[in-house]
C-alpha positions in Angstrom: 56.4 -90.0 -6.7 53.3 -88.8 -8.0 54.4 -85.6 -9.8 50.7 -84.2 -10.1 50.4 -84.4 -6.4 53.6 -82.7 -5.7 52.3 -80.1 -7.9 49.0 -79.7 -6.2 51.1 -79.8 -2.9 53.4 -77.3 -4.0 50.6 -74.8 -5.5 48.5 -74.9 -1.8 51.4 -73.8 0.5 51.2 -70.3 0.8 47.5 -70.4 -1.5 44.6 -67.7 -0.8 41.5 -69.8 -1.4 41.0 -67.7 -4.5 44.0 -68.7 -5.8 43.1 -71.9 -5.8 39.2 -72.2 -6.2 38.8 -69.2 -8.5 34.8 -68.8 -9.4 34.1 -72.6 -8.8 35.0 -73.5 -5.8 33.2 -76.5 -5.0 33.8 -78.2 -8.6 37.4 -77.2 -8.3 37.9 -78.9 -4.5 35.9 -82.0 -6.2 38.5 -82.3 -8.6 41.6 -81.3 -6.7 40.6 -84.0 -4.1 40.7 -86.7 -6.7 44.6 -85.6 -7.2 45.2 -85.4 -3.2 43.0 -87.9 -1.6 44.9 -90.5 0.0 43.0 -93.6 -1.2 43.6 -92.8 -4.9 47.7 -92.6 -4.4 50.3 -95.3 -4.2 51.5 -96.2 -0.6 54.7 -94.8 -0.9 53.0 -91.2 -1.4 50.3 -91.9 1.4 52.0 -89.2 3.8 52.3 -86.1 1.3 48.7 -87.0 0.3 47.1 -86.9 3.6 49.1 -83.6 4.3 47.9 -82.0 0.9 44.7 -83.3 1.2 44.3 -81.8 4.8 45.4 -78.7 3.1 43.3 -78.4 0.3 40.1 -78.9 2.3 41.4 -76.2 4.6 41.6 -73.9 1.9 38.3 -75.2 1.0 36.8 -74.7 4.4 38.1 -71.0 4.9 36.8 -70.3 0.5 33.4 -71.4 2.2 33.5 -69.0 5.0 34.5 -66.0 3.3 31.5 -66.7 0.4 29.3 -66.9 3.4 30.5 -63.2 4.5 30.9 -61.6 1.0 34.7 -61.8 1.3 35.1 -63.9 -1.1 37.4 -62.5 -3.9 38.4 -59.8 -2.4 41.4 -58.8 0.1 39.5 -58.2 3.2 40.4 -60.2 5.7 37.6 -62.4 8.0 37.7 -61.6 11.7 37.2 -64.4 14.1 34.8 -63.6 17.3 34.5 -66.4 19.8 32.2 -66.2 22.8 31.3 -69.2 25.2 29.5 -71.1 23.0 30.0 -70.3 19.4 32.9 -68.9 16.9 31.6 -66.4 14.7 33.4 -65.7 11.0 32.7 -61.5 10.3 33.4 -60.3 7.0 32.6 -57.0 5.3 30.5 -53.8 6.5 27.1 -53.6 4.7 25.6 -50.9 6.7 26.8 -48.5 9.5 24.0 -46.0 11.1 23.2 -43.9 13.9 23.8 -46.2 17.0 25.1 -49.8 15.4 27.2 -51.3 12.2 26.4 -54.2 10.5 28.6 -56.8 9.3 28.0 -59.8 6.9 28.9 -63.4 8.9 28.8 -67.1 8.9 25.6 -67.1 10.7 23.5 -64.0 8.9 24.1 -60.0 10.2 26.6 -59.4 13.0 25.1 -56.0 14.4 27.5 -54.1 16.2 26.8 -51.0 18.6 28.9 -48.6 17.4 29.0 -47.0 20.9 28.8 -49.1 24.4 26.2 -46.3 25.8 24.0 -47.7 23.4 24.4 -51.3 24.4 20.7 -51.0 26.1 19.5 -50.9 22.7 20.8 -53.8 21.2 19.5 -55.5 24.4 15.9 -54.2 23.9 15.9 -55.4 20.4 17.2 -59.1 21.3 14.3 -59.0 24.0 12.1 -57.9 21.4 12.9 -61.0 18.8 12.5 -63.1 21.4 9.0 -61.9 22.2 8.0 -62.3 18.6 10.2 -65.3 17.9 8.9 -67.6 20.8 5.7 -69.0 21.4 2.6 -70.2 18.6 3.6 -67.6 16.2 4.6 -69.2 13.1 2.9 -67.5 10.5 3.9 -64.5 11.8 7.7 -65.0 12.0 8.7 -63.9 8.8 7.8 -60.6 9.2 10.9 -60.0 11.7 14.3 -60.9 11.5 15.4 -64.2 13.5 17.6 -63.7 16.4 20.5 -66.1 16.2 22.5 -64.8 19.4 23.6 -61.8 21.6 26.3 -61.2 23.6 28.6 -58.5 25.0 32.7 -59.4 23.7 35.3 -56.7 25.0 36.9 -55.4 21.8 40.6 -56.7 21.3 43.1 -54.3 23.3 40.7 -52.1 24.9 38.5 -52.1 28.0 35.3 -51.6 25.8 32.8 -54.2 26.1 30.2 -53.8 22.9 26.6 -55.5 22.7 26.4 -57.6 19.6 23.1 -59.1 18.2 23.7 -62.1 15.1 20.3 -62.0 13.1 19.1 -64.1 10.1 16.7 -62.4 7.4 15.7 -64.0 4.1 18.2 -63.4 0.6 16.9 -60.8 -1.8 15.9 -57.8 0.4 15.7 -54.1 -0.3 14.6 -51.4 1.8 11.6 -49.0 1.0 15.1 -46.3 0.7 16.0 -48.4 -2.2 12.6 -48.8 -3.9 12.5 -44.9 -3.6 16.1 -44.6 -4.7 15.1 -47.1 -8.0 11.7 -45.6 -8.6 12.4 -41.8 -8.6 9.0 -40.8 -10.2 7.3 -42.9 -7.7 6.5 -46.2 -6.8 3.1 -47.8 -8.4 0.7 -47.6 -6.1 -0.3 -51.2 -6.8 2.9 -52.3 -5.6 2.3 -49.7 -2.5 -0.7 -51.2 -1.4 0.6 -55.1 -1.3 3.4 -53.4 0.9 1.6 -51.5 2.8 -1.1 -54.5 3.5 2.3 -56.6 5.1 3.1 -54.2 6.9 0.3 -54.0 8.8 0.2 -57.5 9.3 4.0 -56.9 11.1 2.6 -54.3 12.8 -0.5 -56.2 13.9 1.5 -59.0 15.2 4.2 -56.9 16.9 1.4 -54.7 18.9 -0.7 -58.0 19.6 2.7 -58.6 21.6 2.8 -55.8 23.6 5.4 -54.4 21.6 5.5 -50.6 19.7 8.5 -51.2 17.4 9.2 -47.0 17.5 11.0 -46.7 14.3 8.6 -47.5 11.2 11.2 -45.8 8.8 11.9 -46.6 5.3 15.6 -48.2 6.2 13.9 -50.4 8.2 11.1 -51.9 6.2 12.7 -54.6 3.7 10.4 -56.0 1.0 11.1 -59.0 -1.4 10.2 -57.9 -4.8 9.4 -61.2 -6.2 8.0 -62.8 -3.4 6.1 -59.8 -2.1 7.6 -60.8 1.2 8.3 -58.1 3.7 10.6 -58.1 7.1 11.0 -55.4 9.9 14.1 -55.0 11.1 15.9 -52.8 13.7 13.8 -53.7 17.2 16.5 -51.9 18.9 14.0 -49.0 19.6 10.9 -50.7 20.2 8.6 -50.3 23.4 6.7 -52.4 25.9 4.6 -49.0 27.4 7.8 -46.4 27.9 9.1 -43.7 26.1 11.0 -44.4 23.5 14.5 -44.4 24.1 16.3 -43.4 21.3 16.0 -42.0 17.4 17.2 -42.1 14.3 18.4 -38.5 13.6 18.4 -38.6 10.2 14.9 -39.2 10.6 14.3 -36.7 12.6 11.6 -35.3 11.3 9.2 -38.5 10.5 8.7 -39.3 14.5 5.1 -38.0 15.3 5.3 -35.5 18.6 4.5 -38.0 21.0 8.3 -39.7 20.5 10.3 -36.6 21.0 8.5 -35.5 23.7 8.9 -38.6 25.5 5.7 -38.9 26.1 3.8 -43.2 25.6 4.0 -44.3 22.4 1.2 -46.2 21.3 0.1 -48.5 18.2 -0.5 -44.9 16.6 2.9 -44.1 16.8 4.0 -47.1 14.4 0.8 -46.7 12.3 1.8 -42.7 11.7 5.3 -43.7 10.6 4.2 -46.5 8.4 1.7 -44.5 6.6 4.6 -42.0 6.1 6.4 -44.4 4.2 3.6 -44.7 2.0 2.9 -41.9 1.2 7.0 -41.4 0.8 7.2 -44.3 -1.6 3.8 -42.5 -3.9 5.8 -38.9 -4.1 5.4 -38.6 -7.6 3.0 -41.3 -8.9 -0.1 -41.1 -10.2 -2.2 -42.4 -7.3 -5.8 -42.5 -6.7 -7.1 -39.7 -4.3 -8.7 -42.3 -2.0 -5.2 -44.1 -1.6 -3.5 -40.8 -0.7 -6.6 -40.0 1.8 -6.1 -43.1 3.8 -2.4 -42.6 4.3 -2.6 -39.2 5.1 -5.5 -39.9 7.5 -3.8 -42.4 9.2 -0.7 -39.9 10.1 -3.1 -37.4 11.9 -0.5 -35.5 14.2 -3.0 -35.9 17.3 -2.2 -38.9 18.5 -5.6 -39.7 19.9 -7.5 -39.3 16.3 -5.2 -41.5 14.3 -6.4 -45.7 14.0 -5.2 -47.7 17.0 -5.2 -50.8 15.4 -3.5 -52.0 12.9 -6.0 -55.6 11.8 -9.1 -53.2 11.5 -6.7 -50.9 9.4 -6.1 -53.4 7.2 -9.8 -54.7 6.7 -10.1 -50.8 5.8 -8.1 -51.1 3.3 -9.2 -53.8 1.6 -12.5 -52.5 0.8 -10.9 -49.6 -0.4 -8.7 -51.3 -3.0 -11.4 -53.7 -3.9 -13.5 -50.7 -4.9 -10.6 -49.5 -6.7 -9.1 -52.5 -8.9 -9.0 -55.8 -9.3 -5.7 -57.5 -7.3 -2.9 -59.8 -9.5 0.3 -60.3 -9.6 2.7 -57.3 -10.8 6.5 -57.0 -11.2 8.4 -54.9 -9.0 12.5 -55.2 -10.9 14.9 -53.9 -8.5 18.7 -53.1 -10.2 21.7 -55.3 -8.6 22.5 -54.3 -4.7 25.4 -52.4 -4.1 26.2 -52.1 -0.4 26.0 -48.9 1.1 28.0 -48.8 4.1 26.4 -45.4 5.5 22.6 -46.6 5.4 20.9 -46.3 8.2 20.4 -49.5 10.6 
């Protein structure tokens, strides 16, 4: 009998993947499965190899999963949610707002309405991402979040059937709340103005669409410091030409009139938002007076004198950074994430 195998076999049991893998996982299972794998024992220890081996790439299987969910190391549990045509692994809460929570998974974020009157929502914004996901749109795609499924599962013991939409968006985010949060005397307006410039471009492609996305708010712009990438996320209140549905109330205050009194919103509406971010983002930076013009121009509270459209916006602004300095490259250093699981989503 191979007594390192009996070991090993003994040791996986009862083993939490931790246990087992600690920090390494993938260069411990390489050399665990040299000890277990049934073509490197004798014969007569064939059948408590295959069993440990089976066992060990198990625990292997489930150490992967919970990495992929941010459960790894700790003593969360994963929660398994099957639907017709796909098993979905959810681990930890990274975000829980107004109408939805927002889970880590296999597959990216498992978005969760955290009421089922709200379930309309989380249907607009999979219609939404499928708008700006299909068709000859490819160098536009990264500005939104990919839509990986959605569904309606009943929630275990309970009557209560919940919309759920599974989204992918890039590594390395942060939203304009925690640029502000890290930059408390203001953000550089150099850094403002690359941000500002991509999200115009979102915002271009999104109203070339047909689409108001209805929520330009700073939880739901996420830039990528290093690659001055930028994603807009949270469709779930967008418009095709109606009122929009629903708000974020802790926003309250940043909607222009035309959203709470239900009137049409318009390209204006996103464009009045956005430019509050900016300006949001500049609170307390030295910032030319031309920069803090255009922003404050562009969220007018008439909706019929503010820009319409968000390319010629952009060609505005241009010129008026190009009179102002020259463009390179500058450093944006964001400090380590830590999850805040009352964000707003």
């Amino acid at each position: 009998m191979n007594s390192e195998l009996e070991l090993l076999a003994s040791r996986l049991h009862e083993a939490r993947p931790e246990e087992i893998f600690g920090t390494e996982p993938e260069a411990v299972f390489r050399r665990l499965a040299k000890v277990a794998h049934p073509d490197r024992n004798e014969p007569s220890d064939r059948g408590l190899a295959e069993a440990t081996f089976k066992r060990l790439t198990e625990l292997f299987n489930e150490a992967t999963r919970r990495r992929g969910t941010g459960l790894y190391g700790t003593s969360e549990r994963l929660v398994t949610v099957r639907t017709k045509d796909r098993v979905y692994e959810v681990g930890r809460q990274l975000y829980s707002g107004d109408k939805s929570t927002i889970f880590s998974c296999d597959d990216g974020l498992f978005k969760v309405t955290r009421s089922p009157v709200d379930n309309d929502l989380l249907t607009q914004e999979a219609q939404a991402l499928r708008t700006l996901n299909e068709g000859d749109h490819e160098q536009f795609r990264n500005y939104v979040p990919g839509l990986v499924d959605s569904f309606t599962f009943k929630e275990a013991g309970t009557a209560v059937n919940r919309r759920v939409n599974v989204l992918s968006v890039p590594d390395g985010l942060f939203s304009l709340e925690e640029v502000r949060t890290a930059y408390q005397r203001g953000v550089d307006p150099h850094h403002v103005a690359w941000i500002w410039r991509r999200l115009l471009v979102a915002l271009g492609f999104a109203h070339r669409n047909g689409l108001v996305h209805g929520a330009v708010l700073p939880s739901h712009v996420l830039i990528h410091p290093d690659q001055r990438g930028l994603v807009l996320i949270d469709w779930a209140y967008s418009s095709t030409g109606e009122p929009i549905k629903a708000i974020s109330s802790s926003y309250r205050a940043w909607y222009p009139s035309e959203v709470l009194e239900k009137r049409t919103p318009t390209a204006a509406t996103d464009l009045y938002t956005a430019a509050r971010c900016m300006s949001y983002l500049l609170e307390g930076a030295d910032t030319p007076p031309t920069i803090r013009s255009f922003f404050a121009g562009t969220a007018l509270e008439r909706q019929s004198t503010r820009p319409q459209d968000a390319w010629a916006l952009k060609d505005e602004f241009d010129a008026v950074i190009d009179r102002l300095w020259k463009r390179e490259y500058r450093p944006l250093p964001m400090p380590a994430r830590v999850y805040n699981a009352s964000a707003s989503v």
